[in-house]
RODO-2510 file (C-alpha; in nm, 4 decimals, decimal comma):
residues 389
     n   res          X          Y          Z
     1     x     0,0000     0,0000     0,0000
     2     x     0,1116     0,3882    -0,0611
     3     x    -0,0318     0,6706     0,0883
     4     x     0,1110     1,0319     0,1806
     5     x     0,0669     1,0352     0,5774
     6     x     0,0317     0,7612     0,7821
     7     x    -0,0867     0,8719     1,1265
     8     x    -0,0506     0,6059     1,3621
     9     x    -0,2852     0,6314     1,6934
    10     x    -0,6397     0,5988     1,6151
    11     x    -0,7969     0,8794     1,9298
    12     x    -0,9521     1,2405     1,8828
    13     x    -0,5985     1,3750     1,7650
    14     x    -0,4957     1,1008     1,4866
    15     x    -0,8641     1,1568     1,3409
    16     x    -0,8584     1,5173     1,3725
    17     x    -0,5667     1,5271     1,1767
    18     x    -0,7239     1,2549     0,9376
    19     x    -1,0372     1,4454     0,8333
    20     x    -0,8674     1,7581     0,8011
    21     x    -0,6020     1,6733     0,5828
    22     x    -0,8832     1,5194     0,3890
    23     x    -1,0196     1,8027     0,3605
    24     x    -0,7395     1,9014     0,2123
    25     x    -0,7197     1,6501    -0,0401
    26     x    -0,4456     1,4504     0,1193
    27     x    -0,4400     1,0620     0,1491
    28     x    -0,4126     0,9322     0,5098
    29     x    -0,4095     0,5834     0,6815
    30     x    -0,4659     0,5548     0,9780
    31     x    -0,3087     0,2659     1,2435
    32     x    -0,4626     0,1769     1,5613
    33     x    -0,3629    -0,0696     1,7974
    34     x    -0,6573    -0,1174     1,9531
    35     x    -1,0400    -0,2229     1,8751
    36     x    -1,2437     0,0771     1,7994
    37     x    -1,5134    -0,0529     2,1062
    38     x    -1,2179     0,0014     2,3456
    39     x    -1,0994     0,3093     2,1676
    40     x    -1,4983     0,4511     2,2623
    41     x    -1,4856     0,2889     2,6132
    42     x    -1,2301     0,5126     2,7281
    43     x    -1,3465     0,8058     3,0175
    44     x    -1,1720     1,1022     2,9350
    45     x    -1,2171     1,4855     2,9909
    46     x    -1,4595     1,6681     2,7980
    47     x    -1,3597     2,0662     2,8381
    48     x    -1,2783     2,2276     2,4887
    49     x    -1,1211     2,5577     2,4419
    50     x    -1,2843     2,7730     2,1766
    51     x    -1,0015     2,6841     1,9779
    52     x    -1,0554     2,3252     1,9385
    53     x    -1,4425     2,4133     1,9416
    54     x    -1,3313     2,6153     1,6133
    55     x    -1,1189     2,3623     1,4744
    56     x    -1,4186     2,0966     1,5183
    57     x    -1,6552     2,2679     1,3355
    58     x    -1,3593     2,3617     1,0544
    59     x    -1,3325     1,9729     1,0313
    60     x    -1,7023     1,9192     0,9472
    61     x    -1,7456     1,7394     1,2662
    62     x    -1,9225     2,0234     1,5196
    63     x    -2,2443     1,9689     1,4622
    64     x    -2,3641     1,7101     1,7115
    65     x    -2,1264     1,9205     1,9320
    66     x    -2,2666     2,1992     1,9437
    67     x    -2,6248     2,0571     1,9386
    68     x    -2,5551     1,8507     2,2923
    69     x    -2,2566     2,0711     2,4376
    70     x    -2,3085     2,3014     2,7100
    71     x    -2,1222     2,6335     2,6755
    72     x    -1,9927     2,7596     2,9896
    73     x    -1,8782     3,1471     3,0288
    74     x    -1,6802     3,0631     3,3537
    75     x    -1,6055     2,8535     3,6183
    76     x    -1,6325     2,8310     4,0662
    77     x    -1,3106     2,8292     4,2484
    78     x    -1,3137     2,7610     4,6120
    79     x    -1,0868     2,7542     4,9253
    80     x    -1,2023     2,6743     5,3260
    81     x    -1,5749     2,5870     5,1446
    82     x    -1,6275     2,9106     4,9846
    83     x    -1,6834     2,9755     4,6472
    84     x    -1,6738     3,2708     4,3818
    85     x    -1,6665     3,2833     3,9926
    86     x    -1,4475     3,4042     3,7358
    87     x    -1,6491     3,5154     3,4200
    88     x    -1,4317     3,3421     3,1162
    89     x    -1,6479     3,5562     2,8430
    90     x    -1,6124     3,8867     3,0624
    91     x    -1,2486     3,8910     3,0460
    92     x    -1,1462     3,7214     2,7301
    93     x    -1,5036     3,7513     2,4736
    94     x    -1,4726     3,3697     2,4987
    95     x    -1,6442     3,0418     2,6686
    96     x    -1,5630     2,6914     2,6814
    97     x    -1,7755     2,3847     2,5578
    98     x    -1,8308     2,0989     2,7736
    99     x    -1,8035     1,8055     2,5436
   100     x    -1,6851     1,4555     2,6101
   101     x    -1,3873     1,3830     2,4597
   102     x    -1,5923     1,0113     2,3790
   103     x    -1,8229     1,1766     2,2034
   104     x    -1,5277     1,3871     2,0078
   105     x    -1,4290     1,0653     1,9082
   106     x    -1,7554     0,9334     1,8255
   107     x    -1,7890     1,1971     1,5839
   108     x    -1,4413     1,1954     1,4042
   109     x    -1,5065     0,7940     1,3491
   110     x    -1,8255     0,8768     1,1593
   111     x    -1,6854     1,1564     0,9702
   112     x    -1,3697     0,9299     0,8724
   113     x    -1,6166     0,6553     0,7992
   114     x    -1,8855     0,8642     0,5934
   115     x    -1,5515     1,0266     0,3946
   116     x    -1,4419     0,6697     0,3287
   117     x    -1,1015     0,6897     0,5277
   118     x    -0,9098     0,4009     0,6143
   119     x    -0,8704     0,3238     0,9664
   120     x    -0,6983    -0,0071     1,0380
   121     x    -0,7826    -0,1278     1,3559
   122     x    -0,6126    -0,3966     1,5866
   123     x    -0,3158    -0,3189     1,3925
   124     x    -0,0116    -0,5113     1,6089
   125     x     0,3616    -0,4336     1,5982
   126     x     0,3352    -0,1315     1,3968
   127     x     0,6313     0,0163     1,3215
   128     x     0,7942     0,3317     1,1339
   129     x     1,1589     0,2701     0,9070
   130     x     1,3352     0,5132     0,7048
   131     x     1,2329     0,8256     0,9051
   132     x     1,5723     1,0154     0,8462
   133     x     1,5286     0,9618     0,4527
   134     x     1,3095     1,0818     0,1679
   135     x     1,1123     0,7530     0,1639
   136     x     0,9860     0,6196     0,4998
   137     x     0,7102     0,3322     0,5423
   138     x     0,5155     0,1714     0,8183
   139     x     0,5028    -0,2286     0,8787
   140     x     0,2355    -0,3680     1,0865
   141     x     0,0837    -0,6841     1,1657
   142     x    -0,3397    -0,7747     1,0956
   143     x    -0,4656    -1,0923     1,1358
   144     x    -0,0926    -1,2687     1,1400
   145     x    -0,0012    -1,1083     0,8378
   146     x     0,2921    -0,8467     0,7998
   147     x     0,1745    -0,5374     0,5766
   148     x     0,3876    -0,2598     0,4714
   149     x     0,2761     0,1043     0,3887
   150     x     0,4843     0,3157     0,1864
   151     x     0,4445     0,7299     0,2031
   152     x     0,5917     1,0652     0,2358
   153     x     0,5180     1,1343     0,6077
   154     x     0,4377     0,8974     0,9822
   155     x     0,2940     1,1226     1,1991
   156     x     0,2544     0,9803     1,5759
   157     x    -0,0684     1,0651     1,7296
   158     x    -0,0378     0,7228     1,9722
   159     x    -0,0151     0,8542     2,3035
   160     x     0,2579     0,8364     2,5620
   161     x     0,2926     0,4546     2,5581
   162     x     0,3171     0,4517     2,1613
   163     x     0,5912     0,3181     1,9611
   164     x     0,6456     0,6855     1,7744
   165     x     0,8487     0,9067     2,0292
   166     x     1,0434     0,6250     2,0788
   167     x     1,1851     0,5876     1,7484
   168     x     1,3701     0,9597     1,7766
   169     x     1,7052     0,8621     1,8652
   170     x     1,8049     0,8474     2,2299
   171     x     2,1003     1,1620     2,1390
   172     x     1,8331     1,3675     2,0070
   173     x     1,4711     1,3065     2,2438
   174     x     1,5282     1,5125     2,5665
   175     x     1,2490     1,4355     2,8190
   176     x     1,1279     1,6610     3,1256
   177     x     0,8729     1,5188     3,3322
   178     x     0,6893     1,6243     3,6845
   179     x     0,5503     1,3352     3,8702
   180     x     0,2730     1,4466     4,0924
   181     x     0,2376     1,2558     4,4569
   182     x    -0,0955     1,2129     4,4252
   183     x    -0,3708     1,1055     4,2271
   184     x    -0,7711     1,1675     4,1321
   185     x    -0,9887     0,9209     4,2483
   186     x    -1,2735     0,9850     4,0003
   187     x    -1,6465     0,9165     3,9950
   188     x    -1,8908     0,8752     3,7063
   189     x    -2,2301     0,9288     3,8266
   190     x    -2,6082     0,9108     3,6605
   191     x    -2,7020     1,2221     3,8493
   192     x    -2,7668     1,5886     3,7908
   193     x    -2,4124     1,7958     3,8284
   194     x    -2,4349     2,0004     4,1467
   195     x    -2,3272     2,3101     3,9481
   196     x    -2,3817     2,4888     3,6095
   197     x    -2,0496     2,4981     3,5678
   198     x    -1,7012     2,3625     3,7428
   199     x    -1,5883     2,3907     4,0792
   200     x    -1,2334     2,3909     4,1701
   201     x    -1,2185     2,3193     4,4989
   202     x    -0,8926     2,3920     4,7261
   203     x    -0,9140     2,2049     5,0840
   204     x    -0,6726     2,1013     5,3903
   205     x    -0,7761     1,7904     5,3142
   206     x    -0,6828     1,7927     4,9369
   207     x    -0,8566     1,9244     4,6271
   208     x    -1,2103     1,8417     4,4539
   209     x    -1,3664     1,8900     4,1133
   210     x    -1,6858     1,8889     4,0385
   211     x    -1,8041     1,8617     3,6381
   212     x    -2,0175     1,6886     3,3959
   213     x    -2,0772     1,5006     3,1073
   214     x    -2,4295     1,6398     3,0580
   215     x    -2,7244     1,7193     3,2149
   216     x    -2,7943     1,3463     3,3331
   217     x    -2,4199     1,2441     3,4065
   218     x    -2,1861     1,4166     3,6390
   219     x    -1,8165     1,3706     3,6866
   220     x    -1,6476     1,4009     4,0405
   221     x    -1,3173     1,3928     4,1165
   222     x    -1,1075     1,4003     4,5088
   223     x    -0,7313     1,4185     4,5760
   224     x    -0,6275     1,0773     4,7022
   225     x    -0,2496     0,9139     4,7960
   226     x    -0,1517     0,7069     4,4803
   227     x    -0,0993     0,4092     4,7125
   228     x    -0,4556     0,4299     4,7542
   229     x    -0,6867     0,1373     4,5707
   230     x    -1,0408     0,2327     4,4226
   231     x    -1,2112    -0,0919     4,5689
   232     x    -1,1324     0,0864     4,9076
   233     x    -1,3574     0,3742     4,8655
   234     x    -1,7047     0,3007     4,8851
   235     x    -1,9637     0,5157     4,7178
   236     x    -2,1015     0,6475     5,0029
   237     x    -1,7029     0,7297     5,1367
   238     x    -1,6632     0,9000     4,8382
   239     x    -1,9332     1,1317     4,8036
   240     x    -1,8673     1,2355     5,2099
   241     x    -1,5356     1,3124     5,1363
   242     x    -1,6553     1,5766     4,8513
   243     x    -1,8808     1,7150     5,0410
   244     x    -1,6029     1,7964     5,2986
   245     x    -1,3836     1,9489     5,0122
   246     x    -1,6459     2,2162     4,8095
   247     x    -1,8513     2,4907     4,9384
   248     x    -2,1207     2,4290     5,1577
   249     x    -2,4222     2,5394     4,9637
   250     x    -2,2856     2,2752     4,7044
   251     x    -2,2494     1,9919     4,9738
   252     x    -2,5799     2,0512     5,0419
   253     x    -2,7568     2,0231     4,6774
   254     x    -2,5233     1,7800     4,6250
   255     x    -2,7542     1,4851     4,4454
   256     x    -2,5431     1,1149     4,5003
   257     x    -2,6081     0,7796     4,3627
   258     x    -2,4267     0,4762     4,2631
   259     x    -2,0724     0,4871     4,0826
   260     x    -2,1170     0,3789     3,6732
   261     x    -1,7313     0,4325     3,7027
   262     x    -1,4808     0,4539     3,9547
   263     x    -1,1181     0,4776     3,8900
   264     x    -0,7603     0,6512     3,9960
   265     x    -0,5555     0,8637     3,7548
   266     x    -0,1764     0,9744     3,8474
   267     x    -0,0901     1,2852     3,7783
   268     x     0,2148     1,4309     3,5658
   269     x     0,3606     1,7015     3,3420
   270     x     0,5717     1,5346     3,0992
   271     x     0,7044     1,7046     2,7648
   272     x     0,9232     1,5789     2,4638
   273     x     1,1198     1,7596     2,2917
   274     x     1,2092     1,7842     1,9376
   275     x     0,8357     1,6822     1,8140
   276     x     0,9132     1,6259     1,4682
   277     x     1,2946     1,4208     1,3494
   278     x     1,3343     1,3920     0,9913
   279     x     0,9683     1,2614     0,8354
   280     x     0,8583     1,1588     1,1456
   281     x     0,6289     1,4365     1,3490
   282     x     0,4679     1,3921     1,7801
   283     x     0,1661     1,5030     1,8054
   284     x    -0,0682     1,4811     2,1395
   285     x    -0,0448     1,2542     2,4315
   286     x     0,3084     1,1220     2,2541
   287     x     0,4473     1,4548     2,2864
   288     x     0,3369     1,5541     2,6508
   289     x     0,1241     1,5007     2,8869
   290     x    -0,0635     1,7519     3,1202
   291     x    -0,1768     1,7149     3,4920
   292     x    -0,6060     1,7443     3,4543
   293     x    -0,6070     2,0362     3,6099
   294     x    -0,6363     2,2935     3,3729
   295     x    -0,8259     2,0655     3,1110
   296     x    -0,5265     2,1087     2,8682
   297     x    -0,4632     1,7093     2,7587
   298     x    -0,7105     1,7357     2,4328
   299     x    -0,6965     2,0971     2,3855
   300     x    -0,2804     2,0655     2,3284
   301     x    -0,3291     1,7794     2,1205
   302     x    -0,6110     1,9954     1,8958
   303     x    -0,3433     2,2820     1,9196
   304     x    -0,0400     2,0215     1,7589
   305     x    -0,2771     1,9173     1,4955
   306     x    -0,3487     2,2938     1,3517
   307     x     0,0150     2,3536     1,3091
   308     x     0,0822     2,0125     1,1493
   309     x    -0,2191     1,9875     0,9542
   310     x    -0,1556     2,3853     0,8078
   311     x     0,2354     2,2539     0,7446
   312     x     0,1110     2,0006     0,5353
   313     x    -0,1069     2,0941     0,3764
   314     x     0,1133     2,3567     0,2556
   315     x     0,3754     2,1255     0,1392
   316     x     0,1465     1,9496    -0,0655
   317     x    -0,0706     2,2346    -0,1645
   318     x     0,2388     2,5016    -0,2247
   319     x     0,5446     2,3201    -0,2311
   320     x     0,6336     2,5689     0,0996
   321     x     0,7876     2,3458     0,3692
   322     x     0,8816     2,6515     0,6472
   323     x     0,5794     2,5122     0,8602
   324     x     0,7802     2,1425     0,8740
   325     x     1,0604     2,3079     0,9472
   326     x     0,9293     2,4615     1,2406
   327     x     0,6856     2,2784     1,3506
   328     x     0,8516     2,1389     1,6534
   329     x     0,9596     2,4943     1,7631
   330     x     0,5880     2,6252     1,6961
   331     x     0,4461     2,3493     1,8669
   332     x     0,6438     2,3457     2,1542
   333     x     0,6102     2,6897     2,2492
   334     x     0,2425     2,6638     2,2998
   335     x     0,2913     2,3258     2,4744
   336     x     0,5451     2,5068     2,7651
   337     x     0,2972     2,7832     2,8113
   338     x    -0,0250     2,5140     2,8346
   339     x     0,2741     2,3042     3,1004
   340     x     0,2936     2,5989     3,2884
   341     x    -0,0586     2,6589     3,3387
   342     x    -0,1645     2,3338     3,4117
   343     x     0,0994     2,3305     3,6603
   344     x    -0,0057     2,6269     3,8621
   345     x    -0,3328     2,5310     3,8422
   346     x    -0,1818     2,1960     4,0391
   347     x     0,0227     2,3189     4,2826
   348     x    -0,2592     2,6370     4,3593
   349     x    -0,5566     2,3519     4,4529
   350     x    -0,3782     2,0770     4,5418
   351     x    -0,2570     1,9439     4,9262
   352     x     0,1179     1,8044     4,9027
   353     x     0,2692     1,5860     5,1283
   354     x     0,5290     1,8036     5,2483
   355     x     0,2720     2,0646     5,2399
   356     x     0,2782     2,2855     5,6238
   357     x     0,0333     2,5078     5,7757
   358     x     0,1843     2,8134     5,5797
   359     x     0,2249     2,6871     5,2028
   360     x    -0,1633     2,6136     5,2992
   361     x    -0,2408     2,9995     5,3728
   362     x    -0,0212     3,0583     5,0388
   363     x    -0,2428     2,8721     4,8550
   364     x    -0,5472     3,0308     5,0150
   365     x    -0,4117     3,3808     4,9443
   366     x    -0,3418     3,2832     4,6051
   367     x    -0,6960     3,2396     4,5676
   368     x    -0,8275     3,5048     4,7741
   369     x    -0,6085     3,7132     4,5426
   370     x    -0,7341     3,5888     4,2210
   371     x    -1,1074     3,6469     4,3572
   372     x    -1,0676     4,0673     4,4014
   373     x    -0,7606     4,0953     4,1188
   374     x    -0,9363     4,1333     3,7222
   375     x    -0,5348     4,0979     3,6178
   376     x    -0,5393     3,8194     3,7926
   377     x    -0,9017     3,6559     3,6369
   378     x    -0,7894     3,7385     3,2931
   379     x    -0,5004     3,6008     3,2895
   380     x    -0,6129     3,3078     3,4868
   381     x    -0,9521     3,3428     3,1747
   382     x    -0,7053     3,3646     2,8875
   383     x    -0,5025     3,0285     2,9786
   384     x    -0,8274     2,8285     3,0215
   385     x    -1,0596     2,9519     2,7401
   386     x    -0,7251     2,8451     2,5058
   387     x    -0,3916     3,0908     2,3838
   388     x    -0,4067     3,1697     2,0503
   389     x    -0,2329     2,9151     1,7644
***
């Protein structure tokens, strides 16, 4: 088989860059290791910049999205069980969507299906050769037999565990990585959400989110040790524990019922850097990954696909290749902003373990400040609604 870009990883940001390069009139195959029932099984956040809202609906595939999303114009932060809200469209002219990242993927796979792509599926062993020359190909392994795909371009869109980022040679991948002590003990829940929007929740006892899915299915989240196992929390240990953590008048609308999902996510900042070696371009979750807490992991992954997608589409459209060239540089300038963000909003809500009474008060004067300061909102407003591509 030939094609022009192979994009192996099969989620929201291989697809993404699928349909648009379609769009484009460029050939794509796709390579998933996975079936496509697990690749839809998989909980994952569902708060998209305005960016990625944009690049959705640029991609054909907004339409459902913005049928069943819920636009939010800000979100609740609280500290000692008080609340307050910053105004996202106040400060910036922007919202957010709240949109499953599921049903993101949902909607790519029809797209790619109605469009007639080719998505390989339960593709084993795959494997990229010849990235440092003018004539790479993929191998992979279906149903026992070896295939080979020949093309101009592999770009790796299959997450941190993938097989891309590790074929940049060890003298040229540097890696810089946070590893959190803690982790989010998270419940999926067929119950209204207890607020219109977020709540960020800062608390001596450790931090809390409360969010959504939609109007039926609400997603809660506490701050537990990572030794901790899920099968030790009982439902009703869980929901007492986030009532403890957000403000009262939330505790006390608070509607509970039985876990559909229970499960506990480490936490990390992790970034790669270059993102592109020879024909061989990161993109996503294989790049870097992003603590939760500022809802950046899709939204960077979105942000990698507009500068690839716009570099080659150029190539192939204008012969220009200055957006290849710099598309690691590009990239990774947005990614280190998104990092630092992401990590502020960490260490801001979050309850170390070395943590003492006083880097507590910081933390609550951090967001006593960011409740009077409109410097402070905006900023905090720009970060979250997305930074411009």
């Amino acid at each position: 088989m030939r094609t022009q870009v192979v994009i192996i990883g099969g989620g929201p940001a291989g697809l993404l860059l699928s349909q648009l390069l379609h769009r484009d009139g460029i050939e794509t195959i796709v390579l998933e290791r996975r079936s496509r029932d697990h690749v839809l099984s998989r909980i994952r956040a569902g708060v998209l910049e305005w960016g990625t809202v944009e690049m959705l609906r640029a991609a054909g595939v907004g339409a459902r999205m913005d049928r069943e999303g819920f636009v939010h114009d800000g979100t609740y932060l609280a500290a000692q069980n008080r609340g307050f809200r910053v105004d996202f469209k106040a400060a910036t002219g922007k919202p957010v969507m709240v949109y499953g990242q599921t049903e993101v993927t949902h909607d790519l796979y029809a797209a790619r299906d109605a469009a007639g792509g080719t998505i390989i599926d339960e593709a084993e062993g795959v494997m990229p050769h010849g990235l440092d020359g003018d004539a790479p190909h993929v191998t992979y392994v279906k149903d026992g037999t070896e295939h080979r795909i020949d093309c101009d371009f592999v770009a790796g869109c299959d997450g941190y565990h993938g097989v891309s980022r590790g074929c940049i040679p060890a003298g040229v991948l540097r890696a810089f990585e946070r590893v959190y002590p803690f982790g989010w003990l998270g419940v999926l829940s067929e119950t209204p959400p207890v607020s219109d929007e977020l709540i960020y929740a800062n608390h001596e006892r450790g931090f809390a989110l409360c969010s959504m899915r939609n109007a039926r299915l609400s997603r809660y989240y506490v701050q537990v040790p990572l030794e901790d196992r899920v099968e030790a929390w009982s439902d009703d240990a869980f929901w007492d524990e986030l009532r403890r953590r957000i403000p009262g008048d939330a505790a006390d609308r608070l509607v509970t019922g039985p876990a559909v999902e229970k499960s506990i996510a480490p936490l990390r900042s992790f970034v790669a850097e270059p993102m592109r070696w020879g024909r061989l371009f990161l993109a996503g979750d294989a790049a870097h990954i992003v603590p939760p807490t500022g809802a950046k992991g899709l939204n960077l992954a979105v942000g990698d696909v507009h500068y690839l997608h716009t570099a080659l589409a150029a190539h192939y459209r204008d012969g220009e290749d200055a957006g290849i060239e710099t598309y690691s540089e590009r990239a990774l300038s947005r990614v280190w902003k998104c990092e630092r963000f992401s990590w502020w909003m960490t260490t801001m809500l979050h309850r170390f373990p070395e943590q003492s009474t006083f880097d507590q008060r910081m933390q609550e004067a951090e967001i006593a400040y960011l409740e009077t300061s409109v410097a402070a909102q905006t900023a905090m407003a720009e970060n979250y609604v997305g930074l411009p591509y």
